[in-house]
C-alpha positions in Angstrom: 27.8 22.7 5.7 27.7 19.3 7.7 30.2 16.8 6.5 29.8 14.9 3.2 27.9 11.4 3.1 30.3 8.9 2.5 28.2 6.9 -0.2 25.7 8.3 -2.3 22.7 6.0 -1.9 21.9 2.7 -3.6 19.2 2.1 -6.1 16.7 -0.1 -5.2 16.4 -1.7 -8.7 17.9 -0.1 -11.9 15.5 -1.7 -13.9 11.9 -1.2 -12.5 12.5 1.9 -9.9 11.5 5.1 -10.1 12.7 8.7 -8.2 10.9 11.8 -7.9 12.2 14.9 -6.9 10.5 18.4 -6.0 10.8 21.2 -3.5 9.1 24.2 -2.0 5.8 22.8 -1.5 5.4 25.3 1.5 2.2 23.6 3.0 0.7 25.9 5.5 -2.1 23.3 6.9 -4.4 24.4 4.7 -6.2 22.6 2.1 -5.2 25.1 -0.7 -4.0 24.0 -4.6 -0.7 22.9 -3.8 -1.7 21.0 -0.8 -4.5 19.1 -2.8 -2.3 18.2 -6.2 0.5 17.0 -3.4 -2.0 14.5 -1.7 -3.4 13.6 -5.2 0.4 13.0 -5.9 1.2 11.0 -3.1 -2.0 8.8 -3.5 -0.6 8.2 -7.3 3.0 7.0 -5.9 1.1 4.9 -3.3 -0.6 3.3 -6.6 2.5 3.2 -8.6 4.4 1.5 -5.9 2.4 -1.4 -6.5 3.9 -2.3 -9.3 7.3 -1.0 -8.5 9.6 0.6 -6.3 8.8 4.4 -5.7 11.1 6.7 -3.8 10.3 10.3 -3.3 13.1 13.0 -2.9 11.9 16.8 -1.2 14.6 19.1 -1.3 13.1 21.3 1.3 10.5 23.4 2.5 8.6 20.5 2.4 6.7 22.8 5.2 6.1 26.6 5.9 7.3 26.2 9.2 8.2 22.6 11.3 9.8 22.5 14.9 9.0 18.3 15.7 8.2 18.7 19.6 5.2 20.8 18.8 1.7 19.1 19.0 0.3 21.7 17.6 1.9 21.1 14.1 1.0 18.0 13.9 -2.7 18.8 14.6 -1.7 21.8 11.7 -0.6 19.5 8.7 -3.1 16.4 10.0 -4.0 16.3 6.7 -0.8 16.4 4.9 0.6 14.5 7.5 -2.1 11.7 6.6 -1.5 11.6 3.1 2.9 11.1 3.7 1.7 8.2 5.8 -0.6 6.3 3.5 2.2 6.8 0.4 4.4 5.2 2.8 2.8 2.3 4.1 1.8 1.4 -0.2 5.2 1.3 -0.2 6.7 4.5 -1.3 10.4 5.6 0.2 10.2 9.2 1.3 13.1 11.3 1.6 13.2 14.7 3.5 16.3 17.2 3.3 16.7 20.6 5.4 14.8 24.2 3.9 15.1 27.4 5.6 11.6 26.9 6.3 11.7 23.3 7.5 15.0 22.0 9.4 14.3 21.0 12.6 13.4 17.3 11.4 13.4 14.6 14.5 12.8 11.2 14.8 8.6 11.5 14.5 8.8 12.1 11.4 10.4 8.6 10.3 7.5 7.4 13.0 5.1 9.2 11.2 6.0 8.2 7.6 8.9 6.3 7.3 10.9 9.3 6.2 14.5 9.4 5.8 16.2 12.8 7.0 19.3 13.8 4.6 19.6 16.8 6.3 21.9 19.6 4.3 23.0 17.3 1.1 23.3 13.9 -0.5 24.4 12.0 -3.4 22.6 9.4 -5.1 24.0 7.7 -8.9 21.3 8.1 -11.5 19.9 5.5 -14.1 22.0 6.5 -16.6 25.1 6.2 -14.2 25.9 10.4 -13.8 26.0 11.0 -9.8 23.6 14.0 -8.9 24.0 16.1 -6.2 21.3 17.3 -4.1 20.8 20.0 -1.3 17.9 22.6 -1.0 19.7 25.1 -2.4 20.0 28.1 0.4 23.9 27.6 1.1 24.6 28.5 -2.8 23.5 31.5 -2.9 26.4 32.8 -1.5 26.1 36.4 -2.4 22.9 36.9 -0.6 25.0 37.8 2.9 22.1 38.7 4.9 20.5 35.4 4.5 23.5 33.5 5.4 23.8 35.2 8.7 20.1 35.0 9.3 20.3 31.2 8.7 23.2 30.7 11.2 21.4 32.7 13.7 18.0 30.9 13.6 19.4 27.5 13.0 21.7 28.1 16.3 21.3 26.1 19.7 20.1 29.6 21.5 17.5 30.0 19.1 16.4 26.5 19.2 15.8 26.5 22.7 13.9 29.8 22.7 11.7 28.2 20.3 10.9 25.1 22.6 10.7 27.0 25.4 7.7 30.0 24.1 4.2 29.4 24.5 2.7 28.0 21.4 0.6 31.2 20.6 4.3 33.3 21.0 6.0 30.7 19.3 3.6 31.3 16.3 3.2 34.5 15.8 7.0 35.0 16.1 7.1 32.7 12.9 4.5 35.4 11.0 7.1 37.9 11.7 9.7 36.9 10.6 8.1 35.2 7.6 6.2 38.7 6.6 9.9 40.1 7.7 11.8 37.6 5.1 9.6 38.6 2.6 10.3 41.8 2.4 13.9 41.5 2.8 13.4 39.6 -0.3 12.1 42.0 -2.5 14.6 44.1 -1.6 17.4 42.2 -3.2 19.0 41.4 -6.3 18.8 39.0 -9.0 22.3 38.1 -8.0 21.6 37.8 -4.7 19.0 35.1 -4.5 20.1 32.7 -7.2 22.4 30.5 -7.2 25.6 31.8 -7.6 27.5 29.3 -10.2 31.1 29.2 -8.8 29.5 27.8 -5.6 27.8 25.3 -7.6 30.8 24.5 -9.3 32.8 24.0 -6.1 30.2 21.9 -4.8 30.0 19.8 -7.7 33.6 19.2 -7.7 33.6 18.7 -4.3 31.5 15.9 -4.3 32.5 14.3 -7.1 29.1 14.6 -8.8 27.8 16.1 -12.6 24.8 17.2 -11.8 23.5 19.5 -8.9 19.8 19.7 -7.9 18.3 22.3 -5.9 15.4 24.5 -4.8 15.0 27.3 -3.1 15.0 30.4 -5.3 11.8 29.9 -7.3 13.9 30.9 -9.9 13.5 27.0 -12.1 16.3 26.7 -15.0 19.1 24.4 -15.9 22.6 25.8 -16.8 25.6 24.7 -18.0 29.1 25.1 -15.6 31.0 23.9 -18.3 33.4 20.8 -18.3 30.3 18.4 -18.2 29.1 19.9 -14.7 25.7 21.1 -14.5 23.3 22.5 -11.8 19.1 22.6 -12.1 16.9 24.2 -9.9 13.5 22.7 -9.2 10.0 24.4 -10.1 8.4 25.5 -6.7 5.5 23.5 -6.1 3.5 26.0 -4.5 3.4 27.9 -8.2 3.5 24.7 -10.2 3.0 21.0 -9.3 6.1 19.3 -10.8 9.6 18.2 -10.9 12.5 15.7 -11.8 12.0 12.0 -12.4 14.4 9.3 -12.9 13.5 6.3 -14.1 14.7 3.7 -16.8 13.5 6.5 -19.8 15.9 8.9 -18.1 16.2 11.8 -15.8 13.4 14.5 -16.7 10.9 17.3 -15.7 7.7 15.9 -15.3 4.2 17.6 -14.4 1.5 15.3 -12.4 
């Protein structure tokens, strides 16, 4: 994991703001379910930050697949792409942080829509004061060992390059392979190996200096209890469920749009 943030980030207005959080959108460029209720969403922030200020967290996989120098991508998610821009110029903060489907974030997407790269983790303080935690979610499941080395390998400088240097056709259907290939790798596993495992959540939480931890990844949503006041809560996956946190004044909360 990169190094810690020094600060967690400060809130723009205790009183009036509002924070969303969700995860695992997966948009594919297509304009299926998910990606309609996320535009719809986006448009709503782009209202609601009108009255107030709106920030919106993704912890990842934000995207089925993003590598920033391809044109083609952008032509892909046009439409989503679209939507991220008009929330941002009504007025709504976006925040982007690494998935194992999305990490190869660059500078057009603050171009693009403003965004705000936290890469692999980052702490913000809460209304109510408790500092949260949050990261996508793939570096706690620590007992899925196959993932782990897949990640370093396809996250590595080697890897990157082959990537920018393939022909776009290549390039792509490389990505169906080893999407259709991590998806059967998947249903191969154990419950213990693709949730979170709770020690590492601990250790993260204590290693931050936070209470809560929230995260993504799994598809597995719940909230549990690491005992001495530390807990961890993984986010509903968008692309089954619209939803997520939100932190405003009333509290920090699931919410459904």
């Amino acid at each position: 994991m990169a190094a810690l943030p020094p600060n967690p980030i400060p809130m723009t207005d205790p009183n009036t703001s509002v924070r969303y959080f969700i995860a695992d959108l997966h948009l594919d460029g297509r304009d299926n379910e998910r990606a309609l209720a996320f535009r719809a969403f986006l448009a709503r922030l782009g209202e609601e930050a009108k009255a107030r200020p709106v920030e919106l967290y993704i912890l990842g996989d934000l995207f089925e697949f993003w590598y920033e120098y391809r044109s083609q991508l952008f032509e892909l998610y046009a439409a989503d792409l679209r939507a991220l821009s008009s929330a941002w110029e009504a007025g709504v903060k976006i925040f982007l942080f690494f998935g194992n489907r999305d990490f190869a974030y660059g500078k057009y997407v603050n171009r693009r829509f403003g965004a705000t790269v936290l890469g692999d983790g980052q702490q913000i303080i809460l209304h109510d004061h408790r500092p949260l935690w949050m990261e996508h979610g793939d570096l706690l499941c620590t007992d899925d060992r196959r993932y782990l080395r897949f990640r370093s390998l396809i996250r590595s400088a080697p890897m990157r390059i082959l990537f920018f240097l393939m022909p776009w056709s290549m390039a792509r259907r490389t990505i169906d392979k080893i999407r259709a290939r991590s998806n059967a790798d998947k249903a191969t596993k154990s419950a213990r190996e693709v949730d979170i495992n709770h020690e590492a959540a601990r250790k993260r939480l204590e290693q931050t200096k936070s209470r809560l931890l929230l995260c993504g990844h799994t598809h597995r949503p719940c909230s549990e209890d690491l005992g001495a006041g530390y807990r961890f809560i993984v986010l509903q996956p968008w692309c089954e469920k619209a939803g997520g946190f939100v932190d405003d004044s009333r509290g920090f909360r699931a919410f459904t749009p």
